[in-house]
C-alpha positions in Angstrom: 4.2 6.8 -7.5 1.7 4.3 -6.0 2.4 4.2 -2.1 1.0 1.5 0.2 1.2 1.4 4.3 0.5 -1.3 6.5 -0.1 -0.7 9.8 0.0 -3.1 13.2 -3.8 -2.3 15.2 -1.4 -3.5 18.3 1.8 -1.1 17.0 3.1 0.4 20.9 5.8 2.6 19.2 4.1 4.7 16.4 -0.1 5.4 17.2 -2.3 4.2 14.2 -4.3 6.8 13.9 -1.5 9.9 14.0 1.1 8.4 12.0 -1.0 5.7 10.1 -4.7 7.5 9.0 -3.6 10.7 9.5 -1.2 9.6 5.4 -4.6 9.3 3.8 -5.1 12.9 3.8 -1.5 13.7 2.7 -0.7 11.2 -0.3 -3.4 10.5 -2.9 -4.6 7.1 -3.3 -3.2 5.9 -0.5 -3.7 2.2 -0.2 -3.4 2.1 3.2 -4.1 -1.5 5.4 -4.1 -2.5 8.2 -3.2 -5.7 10.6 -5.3 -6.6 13.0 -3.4 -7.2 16.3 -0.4 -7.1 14.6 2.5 -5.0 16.3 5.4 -2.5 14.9 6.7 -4.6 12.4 3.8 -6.1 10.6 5.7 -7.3 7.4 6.7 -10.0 9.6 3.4 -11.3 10.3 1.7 -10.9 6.8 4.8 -10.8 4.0 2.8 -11.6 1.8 0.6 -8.2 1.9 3.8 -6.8 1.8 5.6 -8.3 -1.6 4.3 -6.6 -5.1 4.6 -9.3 -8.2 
């Protein structure tokens, strides 16, 4: 099952690097991105990322 995260660099209520890197380890290929100063809910700042066609 392909599996994608997107992840805010400025997220204050889950750490990047714990709950965010930490997947790439645990679910093969990952396609993990992230946001650049983007906060908790980064769908909301770049939906497009988020949509699959």
């Amino acid at each position: 099952m392909p599996t994608g995260i997107l992840f805010g660099t400025a997220d204050r209520v889950i750490d990047i690097r714990i709950h965010g890197q930490s997947m790439r380890s645990k679910i093969e290929k990952l396609d993990f991105e992230h946001v650049e100063g983007a906060g908790h809910m980064p769908q909301f700042v770049e939906p497009k990322r988020v949509v699959v066609s």
